[in-house]
DOTIRO-609140 format. One record per residue (C-alpha): residue in three letters; residue number from 1; x negated, y, z. Coordinates in steps of 0.2 Angstrom, whole numbers. Layout:
// residues N
- resn;resi;east;north;up
- ALA;NUM;X;Y;Z
...
END
This chain:
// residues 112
- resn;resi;east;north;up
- UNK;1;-78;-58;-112
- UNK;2;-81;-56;-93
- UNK;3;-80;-70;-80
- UNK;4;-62;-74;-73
- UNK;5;-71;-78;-56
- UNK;6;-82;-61;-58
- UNK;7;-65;-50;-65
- UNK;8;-53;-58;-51
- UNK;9;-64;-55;-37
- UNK;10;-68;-39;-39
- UNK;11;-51;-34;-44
- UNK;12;-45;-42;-25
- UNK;13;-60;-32;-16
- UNK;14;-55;-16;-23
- UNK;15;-35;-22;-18
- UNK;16;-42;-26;-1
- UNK;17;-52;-8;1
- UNK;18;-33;0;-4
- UNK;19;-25;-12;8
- UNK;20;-37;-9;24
- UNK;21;-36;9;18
- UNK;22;-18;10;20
- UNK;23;-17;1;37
- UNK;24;-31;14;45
- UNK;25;-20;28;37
- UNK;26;-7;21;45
- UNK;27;-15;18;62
- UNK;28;-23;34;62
- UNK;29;-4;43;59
- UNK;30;3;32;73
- UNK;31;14;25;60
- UNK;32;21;8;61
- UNK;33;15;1;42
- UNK;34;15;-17;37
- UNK;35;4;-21;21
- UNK;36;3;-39;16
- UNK;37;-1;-46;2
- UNK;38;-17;-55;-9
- UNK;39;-29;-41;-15
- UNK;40;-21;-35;-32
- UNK;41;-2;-36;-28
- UNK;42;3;-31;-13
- UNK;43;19;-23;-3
- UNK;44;21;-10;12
- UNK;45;36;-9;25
- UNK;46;38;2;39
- UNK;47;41;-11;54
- UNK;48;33;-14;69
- UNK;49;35;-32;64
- UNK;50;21;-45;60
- UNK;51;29;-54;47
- UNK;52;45;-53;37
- UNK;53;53;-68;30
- UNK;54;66;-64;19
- UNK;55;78;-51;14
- UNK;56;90;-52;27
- UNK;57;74;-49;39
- UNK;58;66;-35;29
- UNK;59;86;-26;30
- UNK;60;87;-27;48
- UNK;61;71;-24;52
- UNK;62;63;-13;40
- UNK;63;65;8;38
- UNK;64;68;10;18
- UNK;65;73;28;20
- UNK;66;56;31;28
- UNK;67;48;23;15
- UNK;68;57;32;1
- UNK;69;49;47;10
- UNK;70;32;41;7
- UNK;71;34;37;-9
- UNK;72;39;54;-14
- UNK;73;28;61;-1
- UNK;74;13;53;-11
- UNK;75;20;57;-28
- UNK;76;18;73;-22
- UNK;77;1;73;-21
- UNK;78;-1;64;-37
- UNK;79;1;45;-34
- UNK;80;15;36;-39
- UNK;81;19;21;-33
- UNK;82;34;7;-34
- UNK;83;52;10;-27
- UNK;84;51;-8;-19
- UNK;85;37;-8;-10
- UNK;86;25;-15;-21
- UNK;87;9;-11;-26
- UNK;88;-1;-18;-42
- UNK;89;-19;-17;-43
- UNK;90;-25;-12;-62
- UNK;91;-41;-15;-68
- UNK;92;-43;1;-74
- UNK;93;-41;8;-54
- UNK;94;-60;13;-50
- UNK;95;-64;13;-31
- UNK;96;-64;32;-33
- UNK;97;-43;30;-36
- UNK;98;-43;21;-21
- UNK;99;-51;33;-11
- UNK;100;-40;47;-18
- UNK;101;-25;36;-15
- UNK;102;-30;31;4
- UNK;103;-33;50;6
- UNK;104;-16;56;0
- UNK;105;-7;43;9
- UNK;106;-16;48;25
- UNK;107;-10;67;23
- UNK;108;9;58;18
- UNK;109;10;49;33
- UNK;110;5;64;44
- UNK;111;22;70;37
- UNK;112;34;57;40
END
């Protein structure tokens, strides 16, 4: 059985690398993409705003149609991801299917 310390930690550094991934890819498409959450679960909106605080905040102040788009436009390229916004870490995801997956989101947000 392998160390929960070891497992967790690794799991949450392979989340971060997705999660800064997703922020440059963002950055570098002049897109306006908030990704908050702790390593292995995670969520994204479209808002120019630092921090959402509930859902009244995230219907006034964040584009679900545009996120709709990205999530079709990355099923497109082979990467599915949750309706609502929020991503789930596996295991099983190798660092390899997290650069394919910061690479497809970079070429989805070019789009939008």
């Amino acid at each position: 059985m392998q160390d929960p310390d070891r497992f967790y930690g690794d799991l949450n550094r392979r989340g971060r690398t997705l999660m800064d991934g997703l922020e440059a890819a963002a950055a570098g498409a002049g897109v306006s993409l908030r990704v908050a959450g702790f390593g292995s679960v995670f969520s994204t909106s479209f808002t120019d705003r630092t921090k959402i605080h509930s859902y009244r905040d995230h219907a006034r102040h964040c584009d679900e149609e545009r996120y709709q788009r990205f999530r079709i436009a990355l099923l497109d390229r082979g990467v599915r991801i949750a309706p609502n916004g929020r991503w789930h870490l596996a295991s099983t995801h190798t660092d390899a299917d997290i650069e394919l997956t910061v690479a497809a989101a970079e070429d989805a947000l070019r789009t939008l």
